[in-house]
C-alpha positions as CSV (number, residue, x, y, z in Angstrom):
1,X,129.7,101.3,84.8
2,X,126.9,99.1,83.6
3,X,125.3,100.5,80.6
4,X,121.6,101.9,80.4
5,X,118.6,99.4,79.4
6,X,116.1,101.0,77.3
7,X,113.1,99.1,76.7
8,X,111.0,100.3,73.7
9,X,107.4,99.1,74.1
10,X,104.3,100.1,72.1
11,X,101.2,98.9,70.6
12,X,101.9,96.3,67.4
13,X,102.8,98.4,64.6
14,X,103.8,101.3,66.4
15,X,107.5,101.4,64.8
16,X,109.7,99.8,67.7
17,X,111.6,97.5,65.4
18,X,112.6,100.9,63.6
19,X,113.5,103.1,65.7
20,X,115.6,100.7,67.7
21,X,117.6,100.5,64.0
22,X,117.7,104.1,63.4
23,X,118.8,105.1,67.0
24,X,121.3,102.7,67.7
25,X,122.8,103.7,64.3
26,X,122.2,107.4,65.3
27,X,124.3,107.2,68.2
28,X,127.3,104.9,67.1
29,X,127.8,107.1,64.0
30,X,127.4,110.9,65.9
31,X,128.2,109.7,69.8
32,X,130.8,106.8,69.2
33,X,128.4,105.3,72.0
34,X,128.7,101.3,72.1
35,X,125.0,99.9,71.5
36,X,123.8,96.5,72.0
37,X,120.5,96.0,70.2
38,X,117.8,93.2,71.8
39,X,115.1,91.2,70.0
40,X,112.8,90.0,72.7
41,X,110.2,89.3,69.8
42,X,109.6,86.1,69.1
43,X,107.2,86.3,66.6
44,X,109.3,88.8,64.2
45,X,109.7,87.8,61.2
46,X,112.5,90.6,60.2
47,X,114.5,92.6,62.3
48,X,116.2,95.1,61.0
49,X,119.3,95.3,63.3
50,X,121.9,92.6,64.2
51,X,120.9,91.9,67.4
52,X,123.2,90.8,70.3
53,X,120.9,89.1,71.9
54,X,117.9,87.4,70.3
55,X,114.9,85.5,71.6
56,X,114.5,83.6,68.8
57,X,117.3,81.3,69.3
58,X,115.6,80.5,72.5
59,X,112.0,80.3,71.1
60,X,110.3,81.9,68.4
61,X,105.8,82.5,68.5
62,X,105.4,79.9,65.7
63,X,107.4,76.7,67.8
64,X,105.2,78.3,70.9
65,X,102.1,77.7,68.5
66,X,102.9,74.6,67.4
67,X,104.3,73.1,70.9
68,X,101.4,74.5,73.0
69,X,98.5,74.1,70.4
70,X,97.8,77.4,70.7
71,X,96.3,80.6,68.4
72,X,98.5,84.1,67.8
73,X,97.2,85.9,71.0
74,X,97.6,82.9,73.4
75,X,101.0,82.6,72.0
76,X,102.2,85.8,72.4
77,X,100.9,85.1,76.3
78,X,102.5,82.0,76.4
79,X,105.8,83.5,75.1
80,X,105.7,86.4,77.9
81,X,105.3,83.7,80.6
82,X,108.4,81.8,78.6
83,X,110.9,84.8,78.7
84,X,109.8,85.3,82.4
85,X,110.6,81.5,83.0
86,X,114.0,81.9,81.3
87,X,115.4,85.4,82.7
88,X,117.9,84.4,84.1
89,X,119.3,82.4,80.7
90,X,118.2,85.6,79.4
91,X,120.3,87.7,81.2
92,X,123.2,85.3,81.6
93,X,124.1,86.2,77.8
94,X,125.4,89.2,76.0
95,X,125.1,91.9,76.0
96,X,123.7,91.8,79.3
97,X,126.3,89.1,81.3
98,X,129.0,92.0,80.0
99,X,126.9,95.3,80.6
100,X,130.1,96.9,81.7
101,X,131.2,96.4,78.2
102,X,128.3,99.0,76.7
103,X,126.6,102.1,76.9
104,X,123.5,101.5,75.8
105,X,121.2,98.0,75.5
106,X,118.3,99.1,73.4
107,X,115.7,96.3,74.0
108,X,112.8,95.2,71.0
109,X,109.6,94.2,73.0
110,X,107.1,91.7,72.1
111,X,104.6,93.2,69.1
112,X,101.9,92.6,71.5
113,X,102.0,95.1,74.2
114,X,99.5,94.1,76.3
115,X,100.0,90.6,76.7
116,X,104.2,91.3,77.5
117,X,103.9,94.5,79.3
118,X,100.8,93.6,81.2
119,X,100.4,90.3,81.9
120,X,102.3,89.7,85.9
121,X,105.1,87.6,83.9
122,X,106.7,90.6,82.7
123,X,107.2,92.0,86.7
124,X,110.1,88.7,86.9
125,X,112.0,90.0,83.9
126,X,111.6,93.7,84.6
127,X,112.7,93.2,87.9
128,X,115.8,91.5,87.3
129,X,116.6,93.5,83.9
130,X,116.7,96.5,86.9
131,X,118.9,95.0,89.2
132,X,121.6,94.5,86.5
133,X,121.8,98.3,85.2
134,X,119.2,101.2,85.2
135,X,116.2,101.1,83.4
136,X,114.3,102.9,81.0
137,X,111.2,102.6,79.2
138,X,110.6,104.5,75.8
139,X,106.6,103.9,75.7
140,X,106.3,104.4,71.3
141,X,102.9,106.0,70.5
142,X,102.1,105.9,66.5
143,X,101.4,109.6,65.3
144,X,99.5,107.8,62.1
145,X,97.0,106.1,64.4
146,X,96.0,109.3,66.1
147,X,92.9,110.6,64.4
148,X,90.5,111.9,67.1
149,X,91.0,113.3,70.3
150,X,89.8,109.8,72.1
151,X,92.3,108.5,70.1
152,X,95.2,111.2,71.7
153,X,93.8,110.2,75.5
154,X,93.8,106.5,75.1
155,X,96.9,106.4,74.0
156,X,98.5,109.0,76.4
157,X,96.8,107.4,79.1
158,X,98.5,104.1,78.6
159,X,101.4,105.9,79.0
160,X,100.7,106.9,81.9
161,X,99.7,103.6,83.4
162,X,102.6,101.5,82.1
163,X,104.8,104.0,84.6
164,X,102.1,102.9,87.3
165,X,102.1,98.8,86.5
166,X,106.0,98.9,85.9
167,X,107.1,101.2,88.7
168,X,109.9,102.2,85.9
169,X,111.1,105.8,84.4
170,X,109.0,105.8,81.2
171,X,109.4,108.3,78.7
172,X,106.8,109.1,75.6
173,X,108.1,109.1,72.2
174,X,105.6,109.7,69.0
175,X,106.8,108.0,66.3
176,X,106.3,108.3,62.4
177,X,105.6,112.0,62.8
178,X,106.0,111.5,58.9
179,X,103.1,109.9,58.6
180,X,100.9,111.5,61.3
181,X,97.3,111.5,60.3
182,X,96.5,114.9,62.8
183,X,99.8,116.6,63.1
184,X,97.9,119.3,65.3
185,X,97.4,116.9,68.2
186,X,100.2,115.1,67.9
187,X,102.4,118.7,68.3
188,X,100.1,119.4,71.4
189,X,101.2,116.0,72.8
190,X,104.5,117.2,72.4
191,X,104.3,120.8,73.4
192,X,101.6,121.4,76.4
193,X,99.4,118.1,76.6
194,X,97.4,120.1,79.2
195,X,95.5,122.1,75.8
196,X,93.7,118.4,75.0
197,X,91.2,119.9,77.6
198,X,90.6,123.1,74.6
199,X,90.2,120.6,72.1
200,X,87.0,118.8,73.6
201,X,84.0,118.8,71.6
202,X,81.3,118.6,73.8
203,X,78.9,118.5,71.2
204,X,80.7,115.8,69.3
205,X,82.4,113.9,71.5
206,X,79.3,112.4,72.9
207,X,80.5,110.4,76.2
208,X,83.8,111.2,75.9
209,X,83.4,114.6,76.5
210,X,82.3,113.9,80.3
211,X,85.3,111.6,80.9
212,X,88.2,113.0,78.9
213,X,89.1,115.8,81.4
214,X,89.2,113.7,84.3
215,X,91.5,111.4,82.0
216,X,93.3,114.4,81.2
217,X,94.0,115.4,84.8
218,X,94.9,112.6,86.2
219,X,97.3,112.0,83.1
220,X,99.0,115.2,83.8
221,X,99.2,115.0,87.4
222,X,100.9,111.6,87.1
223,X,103.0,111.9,84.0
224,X,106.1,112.5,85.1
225,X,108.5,115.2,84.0
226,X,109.4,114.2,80.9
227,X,107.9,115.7,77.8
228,X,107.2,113.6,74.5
229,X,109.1,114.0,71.3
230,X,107.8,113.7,67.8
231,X,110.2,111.4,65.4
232,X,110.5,109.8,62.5
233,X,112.5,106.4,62.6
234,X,113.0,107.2,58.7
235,X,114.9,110.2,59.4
236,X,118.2,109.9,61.6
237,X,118.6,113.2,62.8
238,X,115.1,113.1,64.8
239,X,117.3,111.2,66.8
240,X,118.4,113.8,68.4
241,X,115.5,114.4,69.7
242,X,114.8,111.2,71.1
243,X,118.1,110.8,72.6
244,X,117.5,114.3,74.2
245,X,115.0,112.6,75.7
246,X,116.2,110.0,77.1
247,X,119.4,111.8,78.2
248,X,117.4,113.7,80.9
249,X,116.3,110.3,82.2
250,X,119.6,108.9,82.5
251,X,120.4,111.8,84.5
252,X,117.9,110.5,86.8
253,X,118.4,106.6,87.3
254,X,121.7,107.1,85.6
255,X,124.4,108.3,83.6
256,X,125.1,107.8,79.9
257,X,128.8,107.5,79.5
C-alpha cells in the first residue's frame, strides 16, 4: 500500500518546518510508523529534519534569485512554477518512486504560502502528488498571530478556501498553542468555531462586524468535518493530537498502516 502524503502548508512563520520534526519523530518513536520527511523549500536556510527528499539539490530561492534577476517574492513565484516544471523528477525520487516502502511522506511547503499554494503551478504538482498515494493537507494556522477576532476569520477562512482551490482533504492544525497571544479564541477554533459569531463586537469591530458572520457561515458550511487541534511543535505528546487528526482523514482517502 502506498503510504499517505501530508502536505503541511501555512503562512511564513507559522511553524511547518517544526512540526514536520516533531511529528515524524512522534510517530517513529510511539507508532514504529516509517516516515519520509520532504523539504519542498527552497529558500530554507535550516531544516530541522533529514529530509529524504530535498528541493534544494534541485534548486534553492537564492540560485533562482541570482539566475532569474529576480527579488524574494518573485522568486518564491518563480520557484513554484520550477517545482511544477520538474514533478515528475520530483516524484521520480525517494521517498516518493518507493511509496510502498512508507507510511507516511510528511511534505515541508514553500514559506510563502500564497505564491506555492495559490499560484495555478501548484495544481501540476498536486495533481500528480495525488495520483501516486492519497493526499492530505494539514493547513498550519499560528495561535501567536491570532490577536483579534478578524484575525481568527482571516485565517480560518483561508482554510477554508485552500480545500476549495486544491479540491484536497485539508485538515486545520493551530500551532504554538504555547505561545498563543488569545488562547480564548484559539480554544473556540478548536472546540465550536460556530461561537466566533458571540464574540463580534459590533461596536468595535467597525466594518467587520457587518461581514464577519457571513464569513463565518459560509466557513462553517464548507469546512468540512474535521475539527482543528491546538499543538505545540515544542512538546511531542501534542502529537497525539494532531495525529488524531489526521487519522480520521486517512480513514477517508485512506488508510494508515
Amino acid at each position: 500500500m502506498p503510504a499517505v502524503n501530508v502536505l503541511f502548508i501555512g503562512a511564513a512563520g507559522s511553524g511547518k518546518t517544526s512540526l514536520v520534526k516533531a511529528y515524524s519523530e512522534w510517530a517513529r518513536q510511539n507508532l514504529l510508523l516509517r516516515v519520509a520527511p520532504v523539504n519542498l523549500d527552497p529558500g530554507a536556510e535550516i531544516v530541522e529534519y533529514k529530509p529524504i527528499f530535498d528541493i534544494r539539490n534541485l534548486f534553492t530561492l537564492r540560485e533562482v534569485i541570482e539566475k532569474y534577476n529576480l527579488g524574494p517574492n518573485g522568486a518564491f513565484i518563480k520557484s513554484s512554477e520550477l517545482i511544477a516544471e520538474n514533478t515528475d523528477k520530483i516524484l521520480s525520487n525517494p521517498p516518493f518512486s518507493e511509496s510502498s516502502k512508507w507510511d507516511l511522506i510528511l511534505i515541508d511547503t514553500p514559506g510563502q504560502m500564497e505564491a506555492f499554494i495559490f499560484r495555478p503551478a501548484s495544481n501540476v504538482f498536486l495533481h500528480k502528488l495525488s495520483k501516486i498515494g492519497n493526499t492530505i493537507i494539514a493547513y498550519v494556522i499560528d495561535a501567536s498571530s491570532i490577536k483579534s477576532l478578524s484575525d481568527a476569520i482571516f485565517l480560518w477562512f483561508l482554510y477554508v478556501l485552500i480545500q476549495v482551490k486544491t479540491g484536497l482533504i485539508t485538515v486545520p492544525v493551530i500551532n504554538k498553542r504555547d505561545i498563543a497571544v488569545n488562547p480564548e479564541i484559539a480554544r473556540i477554533l478548536v472546540t465550536d468555531p460556530s461561537r466566533l459569531l458571540e464574540e463580534i463586537d459590533m461596536n468595535n469591530e467597525g466594518l467587520m462586524s457587518e461581514v464577519i458572520p457571513d464569513l463565518i457561515n459560509v466557513a462553517l458550511k464548507t469546512r468540512g468535518s474535521f475539527r482543528a487541534v491546538l499543538v505545540s511543535a515544542k512538546e511531542l505528546n501534542d502529537m497525539v493530537n494532531l495525529h488524531t487528526l489526521l487519522h480520521e482523514a486517512f480513514c477517508v482517502c485512506g488508510d494508515l498502516t
